[in-house]
FIROSE-338443 format. One record per residue (C-alpha): residue number from 1; residue in three letters; y, z, x. Coordinates in Angstrom, 1 decimal. Layout:
<bafis>
  nr rest      Y      Z      X
 NUM  ALA      Y      Z      X
...
</bafis>
This chain:
<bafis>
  nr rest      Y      Z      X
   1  UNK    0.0    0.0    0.0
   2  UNK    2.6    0.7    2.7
   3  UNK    1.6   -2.2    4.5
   4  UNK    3.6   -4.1    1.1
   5  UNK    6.2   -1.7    0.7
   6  UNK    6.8   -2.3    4.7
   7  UNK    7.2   -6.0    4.4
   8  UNK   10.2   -5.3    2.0
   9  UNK   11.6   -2.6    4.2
  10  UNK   11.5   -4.8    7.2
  11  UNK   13.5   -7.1    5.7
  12  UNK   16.7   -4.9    6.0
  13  UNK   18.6   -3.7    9.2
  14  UNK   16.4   -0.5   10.5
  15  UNK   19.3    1.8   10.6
  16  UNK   20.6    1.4    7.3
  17  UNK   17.0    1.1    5.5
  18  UNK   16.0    4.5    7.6
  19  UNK   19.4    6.4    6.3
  20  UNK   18.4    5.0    2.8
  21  UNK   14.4    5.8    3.0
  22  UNK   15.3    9.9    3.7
  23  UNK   17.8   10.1    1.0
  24  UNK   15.3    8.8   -1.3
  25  UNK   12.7   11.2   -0.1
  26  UNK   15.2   14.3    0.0
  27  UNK   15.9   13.2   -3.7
  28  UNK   12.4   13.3   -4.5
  29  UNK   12.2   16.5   -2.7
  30  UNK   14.8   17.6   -5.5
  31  UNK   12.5   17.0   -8.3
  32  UNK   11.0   19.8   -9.8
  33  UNK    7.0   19.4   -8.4
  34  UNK    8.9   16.7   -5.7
  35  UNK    8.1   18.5   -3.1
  36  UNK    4.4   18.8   -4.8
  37  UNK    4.1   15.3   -5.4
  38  UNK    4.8   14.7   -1.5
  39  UNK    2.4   17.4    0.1
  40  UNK   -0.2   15.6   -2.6
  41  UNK    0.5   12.3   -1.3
  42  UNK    0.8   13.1    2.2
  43  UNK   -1.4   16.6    2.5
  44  UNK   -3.0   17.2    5.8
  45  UNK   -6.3   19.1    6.6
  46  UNK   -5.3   21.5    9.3
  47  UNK   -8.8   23.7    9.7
  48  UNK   -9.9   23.5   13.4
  49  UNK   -6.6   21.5   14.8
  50  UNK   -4.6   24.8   14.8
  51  UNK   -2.8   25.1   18.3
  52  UNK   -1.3   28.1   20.2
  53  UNK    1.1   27.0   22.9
  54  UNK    4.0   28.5   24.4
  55  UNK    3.4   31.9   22.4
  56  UNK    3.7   29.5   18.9
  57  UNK    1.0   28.8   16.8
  58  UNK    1.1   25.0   15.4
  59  UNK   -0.9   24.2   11.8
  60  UNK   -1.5   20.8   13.8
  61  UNK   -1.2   18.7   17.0
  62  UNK    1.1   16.1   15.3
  63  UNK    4.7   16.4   15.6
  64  UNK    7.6   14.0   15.0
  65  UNK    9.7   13.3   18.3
  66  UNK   13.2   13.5   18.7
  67  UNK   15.2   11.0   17.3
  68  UNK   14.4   10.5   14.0
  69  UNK   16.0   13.4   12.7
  70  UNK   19.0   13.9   15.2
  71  UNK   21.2   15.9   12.8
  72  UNK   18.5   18.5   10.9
  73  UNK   19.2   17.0    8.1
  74  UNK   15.5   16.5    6.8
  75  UNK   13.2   19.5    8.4
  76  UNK   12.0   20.5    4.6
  77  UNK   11.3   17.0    3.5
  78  UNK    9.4   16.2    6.9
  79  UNK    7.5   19.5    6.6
  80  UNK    5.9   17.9    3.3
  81  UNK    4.3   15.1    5.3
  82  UNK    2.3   17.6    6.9
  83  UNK    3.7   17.6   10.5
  84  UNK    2.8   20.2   12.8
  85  UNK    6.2   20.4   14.1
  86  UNK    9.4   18.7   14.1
  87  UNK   12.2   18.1   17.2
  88  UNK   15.8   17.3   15.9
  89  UNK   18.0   16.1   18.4
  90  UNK   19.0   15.0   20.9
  91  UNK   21.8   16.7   20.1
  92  UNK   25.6   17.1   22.5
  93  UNK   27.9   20.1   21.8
  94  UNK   30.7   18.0   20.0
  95  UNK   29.9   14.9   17.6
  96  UNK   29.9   11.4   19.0
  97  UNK   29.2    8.1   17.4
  98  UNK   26.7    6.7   19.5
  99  UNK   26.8    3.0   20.7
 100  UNK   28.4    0.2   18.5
 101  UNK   26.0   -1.2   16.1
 102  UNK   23.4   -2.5   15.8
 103  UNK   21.4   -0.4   17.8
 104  UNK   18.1   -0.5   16.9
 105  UNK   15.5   -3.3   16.7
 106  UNK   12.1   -4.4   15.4
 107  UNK    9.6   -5.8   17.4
 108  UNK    6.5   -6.5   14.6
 109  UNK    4.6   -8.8   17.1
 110  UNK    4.6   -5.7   20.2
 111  UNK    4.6   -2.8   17.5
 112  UNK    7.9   -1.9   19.0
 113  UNK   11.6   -0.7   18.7
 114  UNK   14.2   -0.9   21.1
 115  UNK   17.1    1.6   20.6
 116  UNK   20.3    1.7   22.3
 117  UNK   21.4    4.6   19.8
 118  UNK   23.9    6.5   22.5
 119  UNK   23.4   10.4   21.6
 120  UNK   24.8    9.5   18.0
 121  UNK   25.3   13.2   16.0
 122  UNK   26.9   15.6   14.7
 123  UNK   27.2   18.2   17.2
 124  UNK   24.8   21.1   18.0
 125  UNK   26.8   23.6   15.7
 126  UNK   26.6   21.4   12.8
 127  UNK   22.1   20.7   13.0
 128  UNK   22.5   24.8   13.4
 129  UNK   24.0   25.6   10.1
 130  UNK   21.9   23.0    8.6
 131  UNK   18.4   24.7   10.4
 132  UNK   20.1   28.0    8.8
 133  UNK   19.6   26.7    5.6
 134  UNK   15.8   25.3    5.9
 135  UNK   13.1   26.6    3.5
 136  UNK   10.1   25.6    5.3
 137  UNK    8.9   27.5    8.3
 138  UNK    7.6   24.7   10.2
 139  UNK    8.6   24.8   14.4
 140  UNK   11.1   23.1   15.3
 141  UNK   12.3   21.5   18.6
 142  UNK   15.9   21.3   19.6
 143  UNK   16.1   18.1   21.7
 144  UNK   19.3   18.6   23.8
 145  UNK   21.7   16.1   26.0
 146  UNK   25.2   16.0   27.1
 147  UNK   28.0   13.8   25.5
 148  UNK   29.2   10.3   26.8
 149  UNK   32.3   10.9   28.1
 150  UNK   30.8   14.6   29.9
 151  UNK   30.7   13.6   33.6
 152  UNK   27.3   14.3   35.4
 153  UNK   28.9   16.9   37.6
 154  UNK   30.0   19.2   34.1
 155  UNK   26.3   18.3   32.3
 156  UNK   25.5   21.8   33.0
 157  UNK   28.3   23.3   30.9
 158  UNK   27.2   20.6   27.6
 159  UNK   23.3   21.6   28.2
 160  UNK   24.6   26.0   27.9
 161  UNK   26.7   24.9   24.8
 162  UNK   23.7   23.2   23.1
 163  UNK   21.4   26.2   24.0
 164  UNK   23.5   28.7   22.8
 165  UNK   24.2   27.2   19.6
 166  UNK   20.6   26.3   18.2
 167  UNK   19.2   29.6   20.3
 168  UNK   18.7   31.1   17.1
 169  UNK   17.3   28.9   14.9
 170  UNK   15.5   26.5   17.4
 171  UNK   11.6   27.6   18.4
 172  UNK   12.0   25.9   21.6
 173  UNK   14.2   23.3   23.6
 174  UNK   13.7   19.9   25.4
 175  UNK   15.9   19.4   28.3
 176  UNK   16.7   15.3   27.7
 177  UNK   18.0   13.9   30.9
 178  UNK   15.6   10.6   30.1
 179  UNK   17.4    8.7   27.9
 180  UNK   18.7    4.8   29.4
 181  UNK   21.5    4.9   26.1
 182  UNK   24.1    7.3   28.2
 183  UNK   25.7    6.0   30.9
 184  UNK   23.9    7.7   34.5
 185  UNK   22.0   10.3   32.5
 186  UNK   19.0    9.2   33.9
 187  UNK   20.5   10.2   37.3
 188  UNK   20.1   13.7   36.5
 189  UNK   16.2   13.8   36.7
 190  UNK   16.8   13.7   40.6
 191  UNK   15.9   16.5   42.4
 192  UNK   19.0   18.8   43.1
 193  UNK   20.8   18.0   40.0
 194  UNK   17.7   18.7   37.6
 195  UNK   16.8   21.8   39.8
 196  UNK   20.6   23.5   39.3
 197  UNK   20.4   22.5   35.4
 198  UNK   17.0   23.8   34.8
 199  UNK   18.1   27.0   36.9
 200  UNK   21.2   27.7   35.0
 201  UNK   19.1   27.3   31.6
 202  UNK   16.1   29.6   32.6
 203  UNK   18.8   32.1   33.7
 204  UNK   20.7   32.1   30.7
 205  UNK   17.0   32.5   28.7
 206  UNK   16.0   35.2   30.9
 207  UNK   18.7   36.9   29.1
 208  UNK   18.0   36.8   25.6
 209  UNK   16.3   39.6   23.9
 210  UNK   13.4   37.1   23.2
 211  UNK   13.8   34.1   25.6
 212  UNK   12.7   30.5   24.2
 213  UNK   10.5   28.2   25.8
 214  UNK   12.1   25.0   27.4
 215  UNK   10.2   21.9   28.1
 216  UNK   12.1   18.6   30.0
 217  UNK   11.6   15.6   28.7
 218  UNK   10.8   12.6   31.3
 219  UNK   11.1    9.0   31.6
 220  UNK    7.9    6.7   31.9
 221  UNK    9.2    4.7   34.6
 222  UNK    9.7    7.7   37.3
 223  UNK    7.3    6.9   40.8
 224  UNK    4.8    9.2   41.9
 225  UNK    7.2   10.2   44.4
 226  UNK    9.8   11.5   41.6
 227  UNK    6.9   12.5   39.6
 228  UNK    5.5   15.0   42.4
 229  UNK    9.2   16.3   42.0
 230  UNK    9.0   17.0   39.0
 231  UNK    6.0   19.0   39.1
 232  UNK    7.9   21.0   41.7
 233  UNK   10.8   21.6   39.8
 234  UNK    8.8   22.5   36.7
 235  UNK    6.6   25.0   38.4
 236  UNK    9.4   26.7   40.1
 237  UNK   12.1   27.0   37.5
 238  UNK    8.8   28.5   35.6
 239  UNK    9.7   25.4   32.5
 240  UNK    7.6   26.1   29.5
 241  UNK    6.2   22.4   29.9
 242  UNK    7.3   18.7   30.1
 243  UNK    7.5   16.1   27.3
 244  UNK    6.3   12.8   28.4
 245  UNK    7.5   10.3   27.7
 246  UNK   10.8    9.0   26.8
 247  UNK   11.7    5.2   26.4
 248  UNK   10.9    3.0   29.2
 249  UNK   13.8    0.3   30.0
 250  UNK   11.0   -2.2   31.1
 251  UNK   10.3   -5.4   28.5
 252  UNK    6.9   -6.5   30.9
 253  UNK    4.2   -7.5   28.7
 254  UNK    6.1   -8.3   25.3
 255  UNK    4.3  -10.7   23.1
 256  UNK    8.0  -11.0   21.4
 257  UNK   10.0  -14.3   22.7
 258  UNK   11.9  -13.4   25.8
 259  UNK   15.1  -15.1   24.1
 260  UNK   14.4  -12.7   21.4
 261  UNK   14.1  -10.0   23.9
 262  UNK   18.0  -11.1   25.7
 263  UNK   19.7  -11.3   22.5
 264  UNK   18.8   -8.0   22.0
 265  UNK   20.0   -6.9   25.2
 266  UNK   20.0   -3.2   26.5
 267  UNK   18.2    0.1   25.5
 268  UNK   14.9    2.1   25.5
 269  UNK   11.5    0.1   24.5
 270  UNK    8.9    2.5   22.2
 271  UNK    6.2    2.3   20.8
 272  UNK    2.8    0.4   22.0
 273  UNK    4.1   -1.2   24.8
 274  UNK    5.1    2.1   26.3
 275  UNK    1.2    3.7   25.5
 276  UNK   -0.2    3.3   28.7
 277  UNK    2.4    3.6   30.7
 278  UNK    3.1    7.2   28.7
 279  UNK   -0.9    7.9   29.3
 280  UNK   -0.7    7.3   33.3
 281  UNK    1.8    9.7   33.5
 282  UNK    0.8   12.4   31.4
 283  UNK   -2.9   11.9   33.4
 284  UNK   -1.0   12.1   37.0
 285  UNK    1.0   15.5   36.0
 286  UNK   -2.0   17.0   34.4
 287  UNK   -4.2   16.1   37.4
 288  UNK   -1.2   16.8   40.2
 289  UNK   -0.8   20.2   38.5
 290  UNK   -4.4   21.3   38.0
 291  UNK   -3.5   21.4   34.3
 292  UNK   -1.1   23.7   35.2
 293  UNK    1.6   22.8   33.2
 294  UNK    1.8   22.1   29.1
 295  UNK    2.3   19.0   28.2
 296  UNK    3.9   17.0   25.0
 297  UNK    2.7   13.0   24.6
 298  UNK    5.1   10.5   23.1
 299  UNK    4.2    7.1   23.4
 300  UNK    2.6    4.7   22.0
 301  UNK    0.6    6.7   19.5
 302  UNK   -0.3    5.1   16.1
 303  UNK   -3.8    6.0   15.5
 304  UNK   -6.2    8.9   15.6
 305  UNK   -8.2    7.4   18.5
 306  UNK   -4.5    6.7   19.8
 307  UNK   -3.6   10.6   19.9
 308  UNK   -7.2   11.4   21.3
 309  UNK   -6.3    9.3   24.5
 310  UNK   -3.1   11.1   24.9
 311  UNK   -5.2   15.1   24.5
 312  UNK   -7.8   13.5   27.2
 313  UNK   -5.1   12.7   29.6
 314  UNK   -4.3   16.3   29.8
 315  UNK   -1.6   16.9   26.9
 316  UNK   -1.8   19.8   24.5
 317  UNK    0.4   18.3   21.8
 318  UNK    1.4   14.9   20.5
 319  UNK    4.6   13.5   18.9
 320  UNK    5.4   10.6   17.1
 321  UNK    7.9    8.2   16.1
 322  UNK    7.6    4.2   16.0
 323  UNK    4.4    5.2   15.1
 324  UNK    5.8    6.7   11.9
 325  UNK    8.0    3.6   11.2
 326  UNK    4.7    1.3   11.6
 327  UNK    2.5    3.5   10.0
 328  UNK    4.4    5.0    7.0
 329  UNK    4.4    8.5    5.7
 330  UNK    0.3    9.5    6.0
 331  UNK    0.3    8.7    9.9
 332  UNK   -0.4   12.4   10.6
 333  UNK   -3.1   12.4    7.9
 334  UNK   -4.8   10.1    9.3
 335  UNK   -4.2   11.0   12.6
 336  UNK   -5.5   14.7   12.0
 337  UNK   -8.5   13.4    9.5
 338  UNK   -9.8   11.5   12.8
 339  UNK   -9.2   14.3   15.3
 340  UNK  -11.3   16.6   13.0
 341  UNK  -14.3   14.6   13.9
</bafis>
């Protein structure tokens, strides 16, 4: 059935159909037995996929990534389609449009989107007044950046305001210095920088009453080299874990026409072109670290058996988000009915 519905919805821009898609569904949520109707539709088994990780206890192994719901606007309708957990974000400390439109892209014959969406939200404060409000009690993951026009030399300062203003209603954090959207972001997963921003984070967490855990969120594109720094960093800031991966900015391997590909122009490439690449490195930390350190998959993950690859290669949890646009609204049913047997 959604394989119709998706033929229609793929015939308008993906921005504007997404924005219209989760008003319907919060309006359905609305309804009196909405929010029934949707846990019927989309309910998910959770018996024997419960996970403890990071001292929190997840019904499930699915969780949506970051990027779908940037501003917390949607954590109770998303909770009804049976994810295990949800990450808003990324989020900067004041609100900023994002990149000119459009900004994000089909590509049906790679199973793909490329997104060049720039940080766009509405500031940490205002996703923290909205998480205030939530009903459900499902985790959630505050994805957090810095804002465009924050040099790289003040991305400490941007990073503290974000953790200080979803510290309370946030179950833990991802540090997202991975994204190719803000200008030299990606230049802050080198060694020193990322050391002194993770530093500054874990200090101001060591004193919290009840700190939070923090994960960093990594590009796939990163050599072994940067990789094995990584590891480093991770293990001796004491990070909570790493999400892996972001967007790659490589287009090798697209069955879409390369024309295609340079009309489009610049931005981060998701979904199944980025699976193995998201795989390799998730199996090289897990292996490098002796399964040391926890691990989040993004990438590439549609299926059940698609999720199962991801847990082999040494992750503990899995997120998705093209996925969920290719899929439609019972991906993590499915996905958990096949990782039950």
């Amino acid at each position: 059935m959604y394989e119709l519905i998706k033929k229609l919805l793929f015939r308008v821009q993906p921005e504007k159909i997404h924005h219209t898609v989760m008003r319907g569904m919060k309006t359905i949520y609305a309804l009196p037995f909405g929010k029934n109707v949707l846990r019927a539709f989309c309910d998910v088994k959770t018996k024997g996929l419960e996970k403890e990780l990071f001292g929190l206890r997840f019904s499930n192994p699915v969780g949506l990534a970051a990027g779908f719901d940037k501003d917390a606007k949607y954590i109770d309708e998303l909770a009804c389609l049976g994810f295990g957990f949800v990450e808003i974000g990324t989020v900067t400390p004041l609100p900023q449009p994002g990149n000119d439109q459009p900004r994000l892209f089909r590509l049906p014959a790679d199973q793909a989107l490329i997104n060049r969406m720039g940080f766009n939200n509405e500031g940490a404060p205002a996703a923290a007044k909205r998480l205030r409000l939530r009903k459900s009690n499902i985790i959630v993951g505050g994805n957090i950046g810095k804002n465009k026009n924050t040099p790289n030399e003040e991305a400490v300062s941007d990073y503290e305001k974000c953790f200080h203003a979803l510290y309370d209603v946030a179950d833990y954090f991802v540090v997202n210095v991975s994204s190719p959207n803000t200008p030299n972001l990606r230049a802050l997963q080198e060694k020193e920088p990322l050391k002194q921003l993770l530093h500054h984070l874990q200090l101001l967490n060591a004193q919290k009453l009840k700190p939070k855990p923090i994960l960093l969120k990594i590009a796939p594109d990163l050599t072994h080299e940067q990789l094995d720094d990584i590891i480093e960093i991770v293990q001796e800031t004491k990070l909570a874990g790493i999400v892996a991966t972001n967007t790659t900015i490589s287009r090798e391997g697209l069955a879409t026409p390369a024309a295609t590909i340079t009309e489009i122009g610049a931005g981060g490439l998701s979904g199944l072109p980025v699976k193995e690449k998201a795989t390799a490195v998730i199996k090289y930390i897990h292996e490098r670290s002796q399964g040391s350190i926890p691990i989040i998959a993004a990438g590439g993950i549609f299926t059940a058996a698609d999720a199962q690859e991801k847990l082999d290669a040494g992750a503990s949890l899995v997120q998705v988000y093209t996925g969920f646009i290719y899929e439609g609204p019972t991906i993590v049913k499915k996905i958990c009915a096949g990782l039950r047997h």
